[in-house]
C-alpha positions in Angstrom: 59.9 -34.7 -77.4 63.2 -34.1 -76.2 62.6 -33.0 -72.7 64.1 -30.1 -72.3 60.9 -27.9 -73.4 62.0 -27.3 -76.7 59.4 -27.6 -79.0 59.7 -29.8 -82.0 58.5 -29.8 -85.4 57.0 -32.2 -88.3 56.6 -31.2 -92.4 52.9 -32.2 -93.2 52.2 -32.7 -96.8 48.1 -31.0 -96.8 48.3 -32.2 -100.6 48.5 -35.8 -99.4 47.3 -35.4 -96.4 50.1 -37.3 -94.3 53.4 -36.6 -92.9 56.3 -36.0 -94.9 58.1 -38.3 -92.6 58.8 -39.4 -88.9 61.6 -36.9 -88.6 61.6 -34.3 -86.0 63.0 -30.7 -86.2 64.2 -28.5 -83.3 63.6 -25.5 -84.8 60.4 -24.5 -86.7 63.6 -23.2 -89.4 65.7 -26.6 -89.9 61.6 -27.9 -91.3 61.2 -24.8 -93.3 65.0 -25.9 -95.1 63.3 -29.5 -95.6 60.7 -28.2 -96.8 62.3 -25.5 -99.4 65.0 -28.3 -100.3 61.8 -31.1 -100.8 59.9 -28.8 -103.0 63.7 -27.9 -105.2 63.4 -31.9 -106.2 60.0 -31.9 -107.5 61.1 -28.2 -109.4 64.0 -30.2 -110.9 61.7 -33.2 -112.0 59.1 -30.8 -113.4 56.7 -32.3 -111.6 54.8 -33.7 -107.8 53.4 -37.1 -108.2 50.1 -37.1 -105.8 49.0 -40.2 -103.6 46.6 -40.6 -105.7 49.1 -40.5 -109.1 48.1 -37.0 -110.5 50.7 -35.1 -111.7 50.6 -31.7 -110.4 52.8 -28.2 -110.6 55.6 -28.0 -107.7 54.1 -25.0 -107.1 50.6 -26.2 -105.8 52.3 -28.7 -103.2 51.1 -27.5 -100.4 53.9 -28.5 -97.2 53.3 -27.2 -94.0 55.6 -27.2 -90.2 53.8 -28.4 -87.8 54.0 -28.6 -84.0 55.0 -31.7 -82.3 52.4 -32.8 -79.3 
């Protein structure tokens, strides 16, 4: 955390079941605009690749903010 009693935030993939990546938001807002902007790359390739290589609608990805401990 930053230490001034912000809160932070993470982007959880539930699909995959891991994080999206290590990056930490200030605002539950700047990981809903990762989000939106992740999800506009798999629309443009047609397609979301799962861990486990299924090929799946963009639509069904399910990405999720979560708080920071």
């Amino acid at each position: 955390m930053d230490g001034g009693g912000g809160m932070e935030y993470q982007l959880f993939n539930e699909t995959d079941q891991l994080m999206v990546s290590p990056e930490i938001f200030n605002t539950k807002e700047k990981a809903e605009a990762c989000a939106h902007a992740l999800r506009q790359r798999f629309v443009v390739q047609g397609y979301y690749l799962t861990a486990l290589g299924t090929r799946i609608k963009p639509e069904y990805v399910k990405l999720v903010v979560v708080l920071v401990d």
